[in-house]
C-alpha positions, 0 to 999 in steps of 0.5 A: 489547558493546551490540548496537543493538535489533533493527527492529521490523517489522509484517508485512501480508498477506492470505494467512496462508501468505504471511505465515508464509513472509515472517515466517521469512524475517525472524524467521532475521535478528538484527536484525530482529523481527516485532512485529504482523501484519494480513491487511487495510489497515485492521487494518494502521493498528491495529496499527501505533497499537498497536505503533509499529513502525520498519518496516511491510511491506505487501502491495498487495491486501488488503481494506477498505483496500489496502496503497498507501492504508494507506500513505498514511495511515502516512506522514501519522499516523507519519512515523516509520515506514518503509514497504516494499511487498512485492507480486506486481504487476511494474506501474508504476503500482503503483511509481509510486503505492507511491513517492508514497503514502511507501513507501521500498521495493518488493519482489517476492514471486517474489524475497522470499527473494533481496531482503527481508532487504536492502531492510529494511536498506537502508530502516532506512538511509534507502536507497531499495530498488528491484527492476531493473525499478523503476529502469528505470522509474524512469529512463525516466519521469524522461527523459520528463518532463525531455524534454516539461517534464511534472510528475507527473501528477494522480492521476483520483480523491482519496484518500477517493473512492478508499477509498469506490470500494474499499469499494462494490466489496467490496459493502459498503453506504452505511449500512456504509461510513458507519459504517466512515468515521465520515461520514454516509449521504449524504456517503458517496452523494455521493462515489459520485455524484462518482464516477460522474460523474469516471470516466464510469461508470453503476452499482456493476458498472461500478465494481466492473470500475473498482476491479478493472482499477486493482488496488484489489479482486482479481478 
């Protein structure tokens, strides 16, 4: 009897410890396999070009890029592949943003070892995989809108503005983060100067407590 191939899954978290304990959550799954891991957003998108995997599962906080801008970028460059969100942020903001950057899922850290395994196969089906918490939000913005006749809204900043705000509050210079984007210098002051302007803000600390409050960079 042909056994179906085993999900392929690359694993992104920060925290080595974090990753050890998911991986030997799904590595005790049959038909599921790490394939990859990534402690950043960036190193993540790598691996993934590299490996291709069926699934990725992405911690929200990590450095260079976070795991909702990685997962953006996934859903643009490899549709293919599926997305989890596995994170300690019980925010629905973050759910919000998690759903509209393409992931499938999201999954609270404090009950991985109760809900992982099941959100993977319900992704891999093509389910949505949404702690209760989730769906309540969920339910409560849509009867909102529906109420008030409201889309969704805008989000303050675009996507690059966003991934130059995460990189100068991680202290990084003009001339770095140029070189990380593949842009110029001056494009790169531009959009910070962009960015003061749209969120009222006067200098790279107010942006730095900017990144930290809207959850880009941990404290």
């Amino acid at each position: 009897m042909n056994h179906p191939a085993p999900t392929r899954i690359l694993l992104a978290d920060d925290h080595a410890l974090v990753r050890r304990g998911v991986r030997l959550i799904l590595d005790g799954e049959p038909d599921l396999t790490v394939v990859a891991e990534a402690d950043d957003g960036a190193e993540a998108l790598e691996q993934a070009r590299v490996h291709r995997p069926d699934l990725a599962i992405l911690d929200i906080a990590m450095p260079r890029l976070t795991g909702l801008q990685a997962a953006r970028e996934l859903s643009r460059s490899m549709p293919e592949t599926r997305i989890l969100i596995l994170t300690m942020y019980d925010n629905e903001q973050f759910f919000f943003e998690a759903l509209g950057a393409g992931a499938s899922g999201y999954v609270l850290k404090s009950v991985a070892d109760r809900d992982l395994v099941e959100a993977c196969h319900a992704t891999m089906r093509g389910e949505p995989f949404l702690y209760p918490g989730a769906v309540n939000a969920l339910i409560r913005d849509y009867l909102d809108r529906a109420r008030e006749g409201r889309s969704l809204p805008a989000k303050a900043i675009t996507d690059r503005e966003e991934e130059i705000l995460k990189l100068v509050a991680e202290g990084y210079t003009s001339q770095q983060i140029a070189e990380m984007l593949v842009i110029s210098p001056k494009t790169v002051e531009r959009h910070r100067a962009n960015l003061l302007a749209k969120l009222g803000l006067k200098d790279r600390l107010e942006l730095t407590r900017y990144a930290i409050r809207t959850g880009l960079i941990e404290p």
